[in-house]
N, C-alpha and C positions, 0 to 999 in steps of 0.2 A: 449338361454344360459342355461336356466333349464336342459335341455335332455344334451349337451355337460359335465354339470355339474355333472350328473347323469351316466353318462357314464364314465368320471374321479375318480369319486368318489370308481367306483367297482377296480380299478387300485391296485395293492398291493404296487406299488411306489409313490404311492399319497398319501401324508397327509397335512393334515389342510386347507381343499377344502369349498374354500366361495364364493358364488355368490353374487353378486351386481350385480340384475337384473333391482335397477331402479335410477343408477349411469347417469350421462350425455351419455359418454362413457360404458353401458354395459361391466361386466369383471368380470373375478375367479379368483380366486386368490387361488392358494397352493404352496405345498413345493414339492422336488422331492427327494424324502427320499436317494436313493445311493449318490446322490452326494450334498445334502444337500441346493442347487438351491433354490430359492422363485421363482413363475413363476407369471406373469399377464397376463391371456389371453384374449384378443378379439375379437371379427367381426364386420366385415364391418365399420371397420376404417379406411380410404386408407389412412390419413395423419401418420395414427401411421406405418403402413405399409410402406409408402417409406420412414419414419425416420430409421425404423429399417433397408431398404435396406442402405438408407444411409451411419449408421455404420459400417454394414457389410464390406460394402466396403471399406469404411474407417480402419479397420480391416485388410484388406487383404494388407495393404500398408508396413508392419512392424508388424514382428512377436512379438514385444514388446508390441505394443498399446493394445492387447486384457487382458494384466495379467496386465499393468498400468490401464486400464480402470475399472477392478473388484477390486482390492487391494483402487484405489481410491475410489470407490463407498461404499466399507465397510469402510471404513476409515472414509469417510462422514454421511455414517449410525451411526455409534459409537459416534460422535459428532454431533449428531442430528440435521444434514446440509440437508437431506433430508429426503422426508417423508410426512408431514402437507405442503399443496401447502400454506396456507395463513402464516406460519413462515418461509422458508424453500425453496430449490431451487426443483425442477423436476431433476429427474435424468439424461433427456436429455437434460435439462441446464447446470449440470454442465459436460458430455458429451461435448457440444458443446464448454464449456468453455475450456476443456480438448484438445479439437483438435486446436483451436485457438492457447492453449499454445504450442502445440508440432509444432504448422508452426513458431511459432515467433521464435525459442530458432534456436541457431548457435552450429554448421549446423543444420538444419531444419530435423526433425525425419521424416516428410510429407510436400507436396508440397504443395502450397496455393492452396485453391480450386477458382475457376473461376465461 
């Protein structure tokens, strides 16, 4: 994670580049300066990996879900809904909770998943 870290760091679109090298889950964390993004990156997480295929795909069902999904997520950020795991949900909690509501609502935005 050091050397990725280090390799990010020389980047002219990277700023505010943090390693937590000795996290559960190893991760960096920056910001992606053009489009103002916070990013958390990874390795060799396959459960964080097929959550995010997950979404993706879930994503690709309704050109809506992708700008509801960010607009909620800062919304939750701003009312400090996310963030601290021991006050606070995970952002793929409230994701998941997000996809829940868009199968319940008439007519369904997305299909129940199986």
């Amino acid at each position: 994670m050091n050397r990725v870290g280090y390799i990010l760091s020389a980047h002219p679109d990277v700023i505010g580049l943090e390693v937590i090298s000795n996290a559960r889950v190893p991760i960096i964390k920056f910001q992606h300066l053009p489009t103002g993004i916070r990013c958390d990156l990874n390795c060799e997480n396959e459960i964080g990996a097929k959550r995010s295929q997950f979404i993706a795909a879930i994503m690709t069902l309704d050109s809506r879900i992708s700008p509801y999904l960010f607009v909620l997520k800062l919304w939750a950020k701003a009312h400090q809904l996310l963030g601290n795991p021991t006050v606070a949900l995970s952002s793929y909690s409230l994701v998941l909770l997000s996809i829940y509501c868009l199968q319940r609502m008439i007519p369904s935005v997305i299909p129940p998943i199986a």
